[in-house]
N, C-alpha and C positions, 0 to 999 in steps of 0.2 A: 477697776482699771482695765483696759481695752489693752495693753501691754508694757510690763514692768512698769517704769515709770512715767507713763504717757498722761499727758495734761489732758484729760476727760472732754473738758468743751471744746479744744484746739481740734480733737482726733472727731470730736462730732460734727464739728463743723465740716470737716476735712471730705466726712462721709458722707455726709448732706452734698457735696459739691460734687461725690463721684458716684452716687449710688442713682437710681432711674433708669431708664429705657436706654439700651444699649445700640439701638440702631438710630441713625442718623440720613433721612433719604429728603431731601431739597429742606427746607424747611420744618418736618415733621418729626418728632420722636417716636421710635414704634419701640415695641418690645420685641425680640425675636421670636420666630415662630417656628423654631426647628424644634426639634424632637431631644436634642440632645442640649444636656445642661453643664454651663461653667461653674466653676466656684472661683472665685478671689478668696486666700488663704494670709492670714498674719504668719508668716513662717516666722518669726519670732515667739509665734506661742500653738501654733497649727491650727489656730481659731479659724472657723469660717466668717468672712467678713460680708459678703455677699453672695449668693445665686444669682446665677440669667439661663435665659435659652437662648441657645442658637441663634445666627439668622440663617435663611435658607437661600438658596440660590437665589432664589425669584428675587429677595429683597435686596439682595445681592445687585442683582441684573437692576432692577428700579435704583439703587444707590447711583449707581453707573452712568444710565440716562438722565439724572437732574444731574450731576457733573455737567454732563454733554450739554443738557439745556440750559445752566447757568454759565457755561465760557459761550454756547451761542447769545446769551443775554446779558443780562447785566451784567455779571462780574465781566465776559469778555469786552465790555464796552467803555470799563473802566480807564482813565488814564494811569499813564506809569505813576503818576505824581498821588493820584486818586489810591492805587494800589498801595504803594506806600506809606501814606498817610493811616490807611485802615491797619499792615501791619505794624505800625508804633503804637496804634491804639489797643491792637490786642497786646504787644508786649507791655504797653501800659496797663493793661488789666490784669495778665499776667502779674505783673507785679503788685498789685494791687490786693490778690489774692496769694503773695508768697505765702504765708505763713500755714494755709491751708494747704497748697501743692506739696511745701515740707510735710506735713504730717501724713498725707498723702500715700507720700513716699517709701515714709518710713515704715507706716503702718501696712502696705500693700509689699511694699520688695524688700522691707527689715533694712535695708541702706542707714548707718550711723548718722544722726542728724548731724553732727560737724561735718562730714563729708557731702549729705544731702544737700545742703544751705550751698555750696558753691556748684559740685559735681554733676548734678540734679538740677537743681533749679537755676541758680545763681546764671549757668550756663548756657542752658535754655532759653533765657531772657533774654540775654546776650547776643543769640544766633538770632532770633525772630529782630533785631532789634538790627543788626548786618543786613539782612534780609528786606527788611524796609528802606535802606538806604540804597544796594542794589536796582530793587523794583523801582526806584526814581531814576538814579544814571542809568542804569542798563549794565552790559559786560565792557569790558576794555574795549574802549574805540566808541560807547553810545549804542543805541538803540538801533542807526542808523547811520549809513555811511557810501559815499560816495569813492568808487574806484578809477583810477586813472582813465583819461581819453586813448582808446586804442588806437593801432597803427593800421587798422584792418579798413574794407571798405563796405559798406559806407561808416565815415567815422558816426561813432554811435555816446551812448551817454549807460555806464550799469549804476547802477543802485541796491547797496546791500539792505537786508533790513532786520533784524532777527524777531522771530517771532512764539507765542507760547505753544509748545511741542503739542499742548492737546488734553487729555483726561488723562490723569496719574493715578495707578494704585501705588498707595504704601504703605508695606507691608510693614510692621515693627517691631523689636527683640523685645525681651521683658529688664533687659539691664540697666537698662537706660530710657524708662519709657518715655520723659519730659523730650531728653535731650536729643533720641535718634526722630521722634515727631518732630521737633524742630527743625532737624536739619530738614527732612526729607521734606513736610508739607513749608515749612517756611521756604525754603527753597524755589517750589513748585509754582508756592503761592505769586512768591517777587515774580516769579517769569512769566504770569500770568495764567498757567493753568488753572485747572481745576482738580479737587484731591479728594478719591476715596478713601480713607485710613482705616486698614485695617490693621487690632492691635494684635500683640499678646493676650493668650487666654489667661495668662497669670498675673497679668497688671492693666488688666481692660476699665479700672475705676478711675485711675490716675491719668488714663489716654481718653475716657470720656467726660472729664472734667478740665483736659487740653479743647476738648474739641466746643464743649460747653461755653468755654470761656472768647474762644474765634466768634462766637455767636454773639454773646454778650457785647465783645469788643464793635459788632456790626459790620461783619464779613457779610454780607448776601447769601443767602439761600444756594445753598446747591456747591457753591466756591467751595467748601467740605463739606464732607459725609463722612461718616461713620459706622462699619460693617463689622460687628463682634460677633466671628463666628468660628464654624472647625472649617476642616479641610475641604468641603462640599463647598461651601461656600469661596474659600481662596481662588477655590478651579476657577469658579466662575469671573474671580475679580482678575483671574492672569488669561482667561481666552475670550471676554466678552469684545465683541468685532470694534465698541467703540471707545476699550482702553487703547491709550496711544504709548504710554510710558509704564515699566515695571520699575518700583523701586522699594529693595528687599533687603532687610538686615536680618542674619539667624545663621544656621548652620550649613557647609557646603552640603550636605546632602539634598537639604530642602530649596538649596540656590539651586543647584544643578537640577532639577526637577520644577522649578517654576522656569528659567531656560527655555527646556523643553517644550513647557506650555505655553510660552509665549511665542516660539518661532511659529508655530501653526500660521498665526496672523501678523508675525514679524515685526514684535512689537518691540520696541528700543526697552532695554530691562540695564537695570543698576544690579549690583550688588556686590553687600559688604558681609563676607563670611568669615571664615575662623582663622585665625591663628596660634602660632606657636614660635611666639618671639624671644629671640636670644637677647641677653645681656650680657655682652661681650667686654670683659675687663681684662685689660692689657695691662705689661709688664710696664713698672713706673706708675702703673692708674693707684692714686688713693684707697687703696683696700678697702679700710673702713667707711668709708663714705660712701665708694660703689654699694657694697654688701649692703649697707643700712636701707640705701635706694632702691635697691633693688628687689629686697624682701618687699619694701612698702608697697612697691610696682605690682608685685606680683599676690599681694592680697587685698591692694582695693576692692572694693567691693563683693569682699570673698571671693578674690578669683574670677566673681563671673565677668569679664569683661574679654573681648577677641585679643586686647594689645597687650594684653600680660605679658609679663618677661617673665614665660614659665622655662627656657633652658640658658642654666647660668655659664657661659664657660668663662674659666678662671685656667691660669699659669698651674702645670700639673702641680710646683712646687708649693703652690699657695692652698692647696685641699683642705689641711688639716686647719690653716687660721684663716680660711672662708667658712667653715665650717663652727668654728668657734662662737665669730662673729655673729654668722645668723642664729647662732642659738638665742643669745643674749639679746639682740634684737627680738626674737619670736617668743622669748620668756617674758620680754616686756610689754608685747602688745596684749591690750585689756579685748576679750572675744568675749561677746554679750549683749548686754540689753541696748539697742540702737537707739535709744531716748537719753543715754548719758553721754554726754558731752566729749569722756575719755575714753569712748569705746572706739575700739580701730576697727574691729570685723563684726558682722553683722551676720545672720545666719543666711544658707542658701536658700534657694527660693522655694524647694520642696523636699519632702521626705525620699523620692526616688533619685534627685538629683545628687544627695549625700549621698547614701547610698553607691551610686555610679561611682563617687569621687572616692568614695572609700575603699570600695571593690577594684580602681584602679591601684589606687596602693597597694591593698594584699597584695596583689598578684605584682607589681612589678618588685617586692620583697620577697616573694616567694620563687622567686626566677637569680635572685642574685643581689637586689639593690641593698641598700641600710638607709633608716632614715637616719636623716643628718641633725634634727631641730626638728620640733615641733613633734604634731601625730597626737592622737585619742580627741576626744569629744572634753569643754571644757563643763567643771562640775559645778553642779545647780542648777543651770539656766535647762527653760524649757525651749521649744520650738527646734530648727533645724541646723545646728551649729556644729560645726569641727575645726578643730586648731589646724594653725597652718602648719604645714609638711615641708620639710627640707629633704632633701632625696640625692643620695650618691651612691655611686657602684654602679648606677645603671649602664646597659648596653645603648649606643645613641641612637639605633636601632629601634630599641625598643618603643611598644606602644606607647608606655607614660613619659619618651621624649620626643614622641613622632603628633601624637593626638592631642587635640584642645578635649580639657578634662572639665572646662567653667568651674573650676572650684582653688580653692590657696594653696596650691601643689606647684613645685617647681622642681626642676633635676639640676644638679652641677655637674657639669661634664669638661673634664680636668685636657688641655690640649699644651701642644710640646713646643708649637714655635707659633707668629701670628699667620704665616701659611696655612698650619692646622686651625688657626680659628676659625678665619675665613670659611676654611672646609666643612667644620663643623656649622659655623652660621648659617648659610645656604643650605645644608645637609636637611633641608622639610620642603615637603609640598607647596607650605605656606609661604606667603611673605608685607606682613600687613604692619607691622612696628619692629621696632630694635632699639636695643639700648649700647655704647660704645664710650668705655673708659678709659679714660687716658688721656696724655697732655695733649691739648686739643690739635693740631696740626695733625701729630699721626691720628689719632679720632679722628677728625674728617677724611683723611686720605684712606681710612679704613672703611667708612660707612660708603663712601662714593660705593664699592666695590660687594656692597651687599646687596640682594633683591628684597627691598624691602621699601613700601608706602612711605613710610614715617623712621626715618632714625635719631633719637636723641644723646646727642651727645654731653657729657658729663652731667645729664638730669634735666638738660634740653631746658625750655622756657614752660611760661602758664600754656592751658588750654587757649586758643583765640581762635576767634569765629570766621576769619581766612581764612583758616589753614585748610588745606584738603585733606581727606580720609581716603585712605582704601589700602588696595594692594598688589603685587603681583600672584600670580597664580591660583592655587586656590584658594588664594583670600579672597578673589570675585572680579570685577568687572566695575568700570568707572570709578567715581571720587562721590564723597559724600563732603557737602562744607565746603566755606571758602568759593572764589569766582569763576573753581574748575565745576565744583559740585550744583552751582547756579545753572552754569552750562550747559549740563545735563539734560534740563528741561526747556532747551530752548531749540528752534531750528532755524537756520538761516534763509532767507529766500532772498532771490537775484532778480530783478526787473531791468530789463536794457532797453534803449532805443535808439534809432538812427534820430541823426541832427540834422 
C-alpha cells in the first residue's frame, strides 16, 4: 500500500497523471536543468513520492517569453466567448479526472479525503467553472462601455474598454495547491492573459497535473506554463522586464520580498499572506456551537490554512466551559490515516514544519501558557502528525498569539467587556478572516468594526467562487476570487474623439 489504506490503482493512476517533466515552456515538456533537486514527500508515511530538478533561470526566462508570444498570438486572439468555452472544457476535464486529483491530493498534502473531495477539488472545479462565465461577460458593466457626452469643446465621444493586464506569474502555497491555481490562473486565464505557474516545491505533482490537464482541455500553447523551481528561479519569474502581473500566495516574509522585486520594473503584484484570525464569541453567542466551530475552523487542514481562527476570544467568565467544550470536541476528532473517510486531520506537510509547530508550543508553555485540550503526537500512525492544541494563560502579546504557526494550534484569550474584544481582535498585524458569535445584529455591528478581508458570522455560508479573498495589512495586497480578484488582471483603456 502506497499509504494506510489507499486503493493501489486509484493512487497509480493519480501518479501517472502528476509525475514527468516539471517544466512547461509554450508547448514543450522539459525536465529541469538546475543543479538542485525537489522531492515530493507522502507526509502521511515520509515516503518519497517523486524526485525533479530544478529549473533554472534561463528556462525560467523562455517560460516567460512563450507567455509573451502566445497573448501576442493565438491565445490573445481569442474571443471572450472562445476563452470561455476552452475554460468549461478544462473544468470539464477537471472533472473528468476527479477521482485522480483526489488521490492526488491526499497522497502528495496527506489532506483527508472527505475534506479533499469538496475543499480541494470539489472547489477548484467550481472557480475555473465562475471563471469561464466571467471570460464570456466580462466585469460589471461588459467588456466595453460607453461614457457620457462631455460639456467640453469640441464635444467629443470616450470609449472605455478593459483589457488583459499582460503575462502573469503565479506564484503558489502548498495548502491548497488545486484551489489557489485556480483562483490565480483561472482568473488570469478569463481576462485573457497569459500564466507562468509557478508551484510549491511540496506539492509540485498535483500542480503539474493542474497544468497537464489545461493542455489536455485544449488551451493553446504558451496560454500556461509551468516553472518548478527554488528561488533562482522565482527571481527570475518576479523581475523578467516582460512579466506584467505578480500574483503570490505564501508567507509575509517571502511577499514582502517578491514586492521588492517587483517594483524594479513596477510591476502590479497580488498578494495573499498570513494570518491570525480571531474567533470572537460574545456574550449571549451559543457557546457550544461557537466552540465546536471553531476548533473545526482552526484544524482544517491541520492548521495549515492563512484563515484559521487560531485566537479564540471568549467572556473571561466563560474560560473554564470553553475549555471543557474543546476538550471533548478535540478528544473526538479521529488524527490519522487521510484515506479513511472519519479522519478529521491529516498530517503536516513535513517533518520540520511539526517540528516548528511543536517548538512553538514548548516555548509559549514554558513562558506561562497551559494547554487547554489536545497536545502530543496521536499513537501508531506513521508520517508527520500532531494533535490539535488548545492553549490558554497566554500573554496576547505573545508570539503563539501574534504569529501564523500553519499547524492545529489556537489560544483563548479571555476579554471583560465587547470593547476589550474588539481591542483584542484588531490587536495583530494581520487581518485576512474572522469568525463573530452572537445573535446576529450585534455579530454584524461588531464585524463592520474589525480589520479584516473576510468575517463570518455565526459559521457564515459555503465556500463560493464570488467571494473575494484577501486582507488588510500584512495579510497582503488585492483580492484573490470572485469579480474583484478577476479585476486584478485586467487594465482599463480610454479611446475618445471629437464629433
Amino acid at each position: 500500500m502506497t499509504a494506510y489504506d489507499a486503493p493501489d490503482s486509484l493512487v497509480q493512476r493519480a501518479l501517472d497523471l502528476g509525475r514527468g517533466p516539471t517544466v512547461l515552456i509554450g508547448a514543450n515538456w522539459e525536465e529541469g536543468a538546475g543543479e538542485a533537486e525537489l522531492a515530493s514527500l507522502n507526509p502521511a508515511t515520509g515516503e518519497t513520492i517523486a524526485r525533479v530538478r530544478t529549473a533554472t533561470p534561463e528556462q525560467a526566462g523562455r517560460a516567460v517569453l512563450a507567455a509573451r508570444a502566445a497573448l501576442d498570438g493565438a491565445w490573445g486572439e481569442l474571443s471572450h466567448a472562445d476563452r470561455g468555452r476552452l475554460l468549461d472544457a478544462f473544468a470539464d476535464t477537471l472533472d473528468r479526472h476527479r477521482a485522480e486529483l483526489e488521490a492526488l491530493v491526499v497522497t502528495e498534502l496527506g489532506s483527508p479525503i472527505a475534506t479533499t473531495r469538496t475543499m480541494q477539488v470539489g472547489v477548484s472545479i467550481d472557480r475555473i467553472r465562475f471563471f469561464a462565465d466571467l471570460a464570456r461577460r466580462g466585469p460589471i458593466g461588459g467588456w466595453e462601455r460607453h461614457l457620457p457626452y462631455g460639456d467640453g469643446v469640441p464635444i467629443s465621444s470616450s470609449h472605455l474598454r478593459w483589457q488583459p493586464a499582460g503575462v502573469v506569474t503565479a506564484i503558489t502555497a502548498y495548502n491548497f495547491p488545486l484551489g489557489i491555481a485556480a483562483l490565480k490562473a483561472g482568473a488570469a486565464l478569463a481576462a485573457g492573459c497569459s500564466v507562468v505557474l509557478s508551484p510549491s516545491p511540496r506539492t509540485f505533482l498535483t500542480t503539474r497535473a493542474f497544468v497537464a490537464l489545461a493542455l489536455e482541455a485544449g488551451l493553446p500553447a504558451g496560454a500556461i506554463n509551468l516553472v518548478t523551481g527554488d528561488a533562482a528561479a522565482s527571481v527570475e519569474l518576479t523581475t523578467h522586464r516582460a512579466v506584467d502581473v505578480i500574483t503570490f500566495t505564501g508567507s509575509t516574509a517571502v511577499g514582502s520580498m517578491i514586492q521588492a522585486q517587483a517594483a524594479r520594473t513596477v510591476k502590479k503584484v497580488v498578494l495573499e499572506l498570513g494570518g491570525k484570525s480571531p474567533s470572537v464569541i460574545l456574550p449571549g453567542a451559543p457557546l457550544e456551537a461557537a466552540v465546536r466551530a471553531t476548533v473545526l475552523r482552526f484544524t482544517r487542514n491541520a492548521g495549515q490554512a492563512c484563515g484559521a481562527t487560531t485566537r479564540v476570544l471568549v467572556p473571561r467568565d466563560t474560560v473554564d466551559e470553553v475549555a471543557a467544550i474543546a476538550r471533548e470536541v478535540v478528544d473526538g476528532l479521529v488524527v490519522g490515516d487521510p484515506w479513511q473517510e472519519r479522519t478529521a486531520i491529516g498530517p503536516l506537510i513535513r517533518e520540520e514544519q511539526r517540528t516548528s509547530v511543536e517548538t512553538a508550543v514548548a516555548l509559549a508553555v514554558e513562558g506561562g501558557a497551559e494547554i487547554l485540550a489536545g497536545g502530543g503526537r496521536p499513537a501508531g500512525v506513521r508520517g508527520f502528525f500532531m494533535n490539535p492544541v488548545l492553549i490558554g494563560s497566554a500573554d496576547p502579546e505573545a508570539d503563539i498569539c501574534q504569529q501564523e504557526l500553519f499547524g492545529p494550534v489556537a489560544t483563548v484569550l479571555p476579554y471583560d467587556d465587547p470593547a476589550d474584544a474588539l481591542r483584542l481582535a484588531n490587536a495583530t498585524d494581520f487581518g485576512l478572516n474572522a469568525g463573530v458569535w452572537g445573535p446576529t445584529g450585534e455579530a454584524i455591528a461588531f464585524a463592520r468594526r474589525i480589520r479584516s478581508g473576510t468575517v463570518a458570522i455565526n459559521g457564515g455560508g459555503p465556500s463560493r467562487p464570488d467571494m473575494p479573498w484577501g486582507g488588510f495589512g500584512l495579510s497582503g495586497v488585492g483580492r484573490d476570487g470572485g469579480e474583484e480578484g478577476f479585476r486584478e488582471f485586467l487594465e482599463i483603456q480610454h479611446i475618445h474623439w471629437p464629433l
